[in-house]
N, C-alpha and C positions, 0 to 999 in steps of 0.2 A: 333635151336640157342636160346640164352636168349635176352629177351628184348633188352637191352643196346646194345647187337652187335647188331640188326636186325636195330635201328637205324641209328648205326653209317655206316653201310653199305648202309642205306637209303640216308645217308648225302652224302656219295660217289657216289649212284649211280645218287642224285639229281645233283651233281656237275656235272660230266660228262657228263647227257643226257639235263643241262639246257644252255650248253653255246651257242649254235646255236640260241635257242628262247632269250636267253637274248643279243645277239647282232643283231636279225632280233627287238625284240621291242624297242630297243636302235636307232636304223637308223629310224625306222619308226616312234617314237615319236619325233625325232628330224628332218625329214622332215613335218611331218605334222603340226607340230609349225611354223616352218622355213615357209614355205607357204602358209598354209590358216590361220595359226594363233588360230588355234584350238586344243585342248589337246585329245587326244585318252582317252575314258574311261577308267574306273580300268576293267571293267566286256570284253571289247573288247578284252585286253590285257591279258586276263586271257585264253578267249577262243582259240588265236591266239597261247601264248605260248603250251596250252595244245595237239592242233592239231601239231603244228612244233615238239612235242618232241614226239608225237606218230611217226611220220615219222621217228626221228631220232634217237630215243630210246625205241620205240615199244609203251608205256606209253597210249595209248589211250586202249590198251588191260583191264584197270585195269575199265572203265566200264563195265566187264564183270562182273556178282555174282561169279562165281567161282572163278577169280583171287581175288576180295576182300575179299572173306573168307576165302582164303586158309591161311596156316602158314607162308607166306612172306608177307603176309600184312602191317601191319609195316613198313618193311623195303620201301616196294613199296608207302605208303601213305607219309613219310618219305618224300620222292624221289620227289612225288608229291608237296609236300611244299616247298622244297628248289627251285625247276625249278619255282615256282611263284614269290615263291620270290626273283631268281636274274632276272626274264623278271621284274616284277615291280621295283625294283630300276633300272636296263637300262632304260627302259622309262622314269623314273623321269628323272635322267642324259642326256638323249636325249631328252626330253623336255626344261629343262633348257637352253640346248647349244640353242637348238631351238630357244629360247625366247631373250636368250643374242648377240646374232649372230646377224650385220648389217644386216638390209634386201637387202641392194645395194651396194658390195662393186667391187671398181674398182682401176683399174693401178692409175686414175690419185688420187684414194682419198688417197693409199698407199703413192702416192710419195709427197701429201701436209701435212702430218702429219706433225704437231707441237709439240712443246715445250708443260711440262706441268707450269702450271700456277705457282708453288708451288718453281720453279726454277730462274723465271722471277723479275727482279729489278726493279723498277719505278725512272728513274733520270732524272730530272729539265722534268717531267709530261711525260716522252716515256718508253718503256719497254727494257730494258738491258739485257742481258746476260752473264752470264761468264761460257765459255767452258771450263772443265776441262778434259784433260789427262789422262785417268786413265790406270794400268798397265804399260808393258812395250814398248816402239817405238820399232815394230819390224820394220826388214830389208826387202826390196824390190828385190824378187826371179828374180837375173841377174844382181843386183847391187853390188859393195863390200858394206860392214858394214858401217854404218853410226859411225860419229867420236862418243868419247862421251860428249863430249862440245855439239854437235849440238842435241843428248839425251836428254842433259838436259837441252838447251833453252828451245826445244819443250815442257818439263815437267814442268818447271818453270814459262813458258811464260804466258802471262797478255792477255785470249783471251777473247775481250769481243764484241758482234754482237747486231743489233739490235732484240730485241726477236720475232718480227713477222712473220720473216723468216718462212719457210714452211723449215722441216729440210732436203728435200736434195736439196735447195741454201744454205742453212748454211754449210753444209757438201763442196759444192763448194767454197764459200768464206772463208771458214776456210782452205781449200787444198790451193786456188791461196794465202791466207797471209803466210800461210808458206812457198809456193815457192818464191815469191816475197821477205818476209825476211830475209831468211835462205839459199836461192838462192841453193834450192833443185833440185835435177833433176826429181825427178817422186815422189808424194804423194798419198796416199789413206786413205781417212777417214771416220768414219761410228760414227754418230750421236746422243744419243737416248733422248728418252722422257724428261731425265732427265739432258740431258747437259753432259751427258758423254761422253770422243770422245775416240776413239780405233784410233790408227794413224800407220803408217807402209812408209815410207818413204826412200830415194835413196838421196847419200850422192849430193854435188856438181860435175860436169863433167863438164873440161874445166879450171876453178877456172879464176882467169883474163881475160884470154884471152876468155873469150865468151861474156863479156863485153865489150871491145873493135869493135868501130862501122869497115862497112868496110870501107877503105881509110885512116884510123887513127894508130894511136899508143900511147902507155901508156907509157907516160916518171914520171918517181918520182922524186922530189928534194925537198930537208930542207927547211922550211920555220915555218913561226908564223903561224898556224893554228889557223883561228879564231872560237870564240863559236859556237856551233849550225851546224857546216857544217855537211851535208848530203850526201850520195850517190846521184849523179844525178845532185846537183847544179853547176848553170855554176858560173865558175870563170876564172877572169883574172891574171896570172904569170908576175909576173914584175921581167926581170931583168937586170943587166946593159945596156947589149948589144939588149936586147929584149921584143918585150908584146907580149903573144902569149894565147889565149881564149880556152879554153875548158871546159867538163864535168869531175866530180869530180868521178873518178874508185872507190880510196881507199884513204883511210886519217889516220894520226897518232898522237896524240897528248898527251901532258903530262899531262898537266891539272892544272900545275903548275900556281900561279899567280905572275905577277912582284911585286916584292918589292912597296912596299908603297902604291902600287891599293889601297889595304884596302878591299880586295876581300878576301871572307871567301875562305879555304882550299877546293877541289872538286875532287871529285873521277877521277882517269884517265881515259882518254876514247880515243879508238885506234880504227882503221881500218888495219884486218889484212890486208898485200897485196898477201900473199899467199893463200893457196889452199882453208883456209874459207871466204877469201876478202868479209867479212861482218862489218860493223858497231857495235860494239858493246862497252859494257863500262868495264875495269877490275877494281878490286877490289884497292881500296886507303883508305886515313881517309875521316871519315862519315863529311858530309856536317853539316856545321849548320843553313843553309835553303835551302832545297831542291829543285833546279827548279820543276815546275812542268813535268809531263810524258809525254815525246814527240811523236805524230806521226807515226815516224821513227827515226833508233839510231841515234844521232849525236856526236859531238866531244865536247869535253868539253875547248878547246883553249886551247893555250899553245905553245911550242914549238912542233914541231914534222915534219915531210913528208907527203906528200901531192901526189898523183896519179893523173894525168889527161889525158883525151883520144885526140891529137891536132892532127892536119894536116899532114903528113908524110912530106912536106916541112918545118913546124916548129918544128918539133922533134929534129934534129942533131942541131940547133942553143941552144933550152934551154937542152939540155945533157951536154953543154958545160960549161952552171953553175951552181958552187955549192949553191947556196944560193939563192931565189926569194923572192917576198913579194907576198901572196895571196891576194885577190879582189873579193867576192861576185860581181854577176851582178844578177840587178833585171829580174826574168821571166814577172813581169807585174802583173795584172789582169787579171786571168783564166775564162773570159766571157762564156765559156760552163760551167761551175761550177754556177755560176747566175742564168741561165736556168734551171737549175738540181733542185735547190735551191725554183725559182720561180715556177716550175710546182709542186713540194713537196708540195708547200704551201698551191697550191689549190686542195692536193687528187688526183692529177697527176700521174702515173706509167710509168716507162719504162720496155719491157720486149721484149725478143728475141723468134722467134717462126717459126717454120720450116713447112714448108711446105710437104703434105705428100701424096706419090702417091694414087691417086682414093679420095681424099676428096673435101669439095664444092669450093676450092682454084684452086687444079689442072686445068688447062687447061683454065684458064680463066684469064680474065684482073683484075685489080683493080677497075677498073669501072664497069666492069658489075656484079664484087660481091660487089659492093655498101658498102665498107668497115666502112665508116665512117656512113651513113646512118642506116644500119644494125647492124653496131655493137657499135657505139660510139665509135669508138679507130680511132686512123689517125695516116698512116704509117710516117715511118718518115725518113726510107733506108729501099733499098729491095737489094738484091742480087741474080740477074740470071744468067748473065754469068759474073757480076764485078757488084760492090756495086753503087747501083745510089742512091744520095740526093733527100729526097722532091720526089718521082717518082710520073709521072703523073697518069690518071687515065688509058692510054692507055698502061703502064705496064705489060708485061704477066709475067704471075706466073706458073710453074713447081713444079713436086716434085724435092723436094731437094732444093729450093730457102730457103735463109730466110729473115724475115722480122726485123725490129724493128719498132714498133708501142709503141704509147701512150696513156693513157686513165686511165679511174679510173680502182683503182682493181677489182671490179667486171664485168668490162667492158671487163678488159683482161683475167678473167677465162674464160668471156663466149666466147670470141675470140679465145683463143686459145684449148680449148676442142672442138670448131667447126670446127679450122683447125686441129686438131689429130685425 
């Protein structure tokens, strides 16, 4: 054969007899980085490939003088170059991974993965986030389709967390605000580096009536809906014959303002009462000073109907009339909000942690794992067979118990990596 083929047949036959030695020095350069942090030399990796492709492609034959001088020489030395040279770039490539690879990587470092910085807002001195939606809300396999109104909250919608989260609590708090808002039946969300969420969600099941406490009933009647009402808020029904107290289902209002207020014009904002029995605002003329962004949707006042959950004894009195006057009543001062508030201030956490069969928790008291002692965190409820306040130190703890304890964040990794 002529030169040029004797080559290119070399090139072939390096290709084929060097893929074995180029994936044995690819793992081995890339564990011996990986572990003792050392690089395999060029001359190791030379002698390594050349023995594996004698095994596997005869190739150690060619330190024979007669196979080198024969007329396939070429082709064979050829052969010889290519299998070096793809064992030495696998090595490189498995060195690399070597070197780039965590040396300790674990369930819980996966599941604390964060936000990247490049994503994160700084407002009035805390780190922000806003969740973005990306793609399409798919549906949840066993549910019918989600509406497309409730598509496009979830795609429109305003999510914004604090960015210290470890992303799967964000992933959780961003699942419980869309069921909470959107009065979802089943969500899944998935998170990444970057603030993008994939969402797949299951429409409402039940729609009113799974709001309705037990013992009650949902009566509706016309009334002045005032600004700012809420799902949830208690209010009083005044009407001729009757007062009757309840929590607020569904609301409807126009948004209209009385003559002469001197109230600029405000978008309408309704509560459906049917199947999406959500809060929400539709579309009117543009405000010419916009309140600011509420919480939770509310009603923008006006005329409209009103939903409330009362007593089965005072239901058939107010069905009786058409017409009531609404009544905000105060909830008070949320004094566990104080607390929340005050232990934040001082670098305080709360966190939920489960107890797990065979760990230094199992089978023991609260006292004799000297929890606050040993860990700096103090429970604060435990649950064994029913949730106890404050539990003493003579508390036993099982698998499957959980805890809620408080403490600094560093307090409660190393608490809770000790109980998992």
């Amino acid at each position: 054969m002529s030169l040029p083929v004797e080559i290119v047949f070399g090139i072939y036959l390096g290709v084929i007899t060097g893929i074995v030695p180029a994936l044995v020095a690819g793992v081995l350069g890339f564990v011996f980085k990986y572990v003792t942090d050392v690089t395999i030399p060029g001359l190791g990796v030379v002698v390594l490939s050349l023995a594996i492709a004698g095994i596997n492609g005869g190739l150690l034959a060619l330190n024979d003088e007669t196979i080198r001088s024969s007329e396939r020489a070429p082709a064979v030395l050829t052969a010889i170059v290519v299998v070096l040279m793809l064992s030495m770039y696998a090595h490189a490539q498995g060195d690399r991974l070597g070197a780039s690879v965590p040396k300790r990587i674990s369930l819980r470092q996966l599941r604390d993965r964060t936000l990247s910085t490049d994503v994160i807002e700084l407002v009035g001195g805390r780190g922000r986030v806003s969740v973005e939606v990306t793609g399409e809300v798919s549906d949840m396999e066993g549910y019918p389709p989600l509406p497309a109104e409730t598509r496009r909250a979830i795609l429109d919608g305003d999510w914004t967390f604090p960015a210290h989260l470890p992303l799967a609590e964000l992933e959780e708090r961003f699942g419980e605000r869309l069921r909470t808002e959107l009065d979802l039946a089943d969500v899944s969300v998935r998170i990444d580096e970057q603030a993008r969420a994939t969402v797949a969600a299951a429409p409402p099941t039940g729609a009113l009536s799974k709001r309705v406490p037990a013992g009650r009933r949902a009566v509706s009647l016309s009334a002045l809906v005032p600004t700012g009402l809420a799902r949830g808020d208690l209010v009083r029904v005044v009407t001729p014959d009757h007062d009757v107290e309840g929590a607020v289902l569904a609301a409807r209002s126009s948004g209209k303002a009385e003559p002469g207020a001197g109230a600029a014009p405000i978008p309408d904002s309704t509560v459906d009462e049917g199947a999406a029995d959500d809060l929400r605002t539709d579309g009117g003329e543009e405000a010419v000073a916009a309140p600011p962004a509420a919480t939770a949707p509310t009603t923008t006042g006006g005329e409209g109907r009103v939903t409330v959950a009362v007593d089965r004894s005072e239901a058939t009195a107010l069905l009786r009339a058409d017409r009531g006057r609404v009544l905000v009543l105060s909830r008070g001062t949320r004094r566990e909000y104080e607390l929340t508030a005050l232990l934040r201030r001082t670098g305080k956490r709360f966190r939920r942690v489960s107890v797990v069969a065979g760990g230094p928790l199992d089978g023991h008291t609260i006292g004799e794992v000297e929890v606050r002692e040993a860990y700096d965190v103090a429970v604060l409820a435990a649950r064994h067979e029913s949730w106890t306040i404050a539990p003493s130190g003579s508390q036993p703890l099982s698998a499957g118990d959980e805890l809620f304890v408080v403490g600094s964040r560093d307090a409660l990794d190393r608490f809770e990596e000790v109980a998992a």
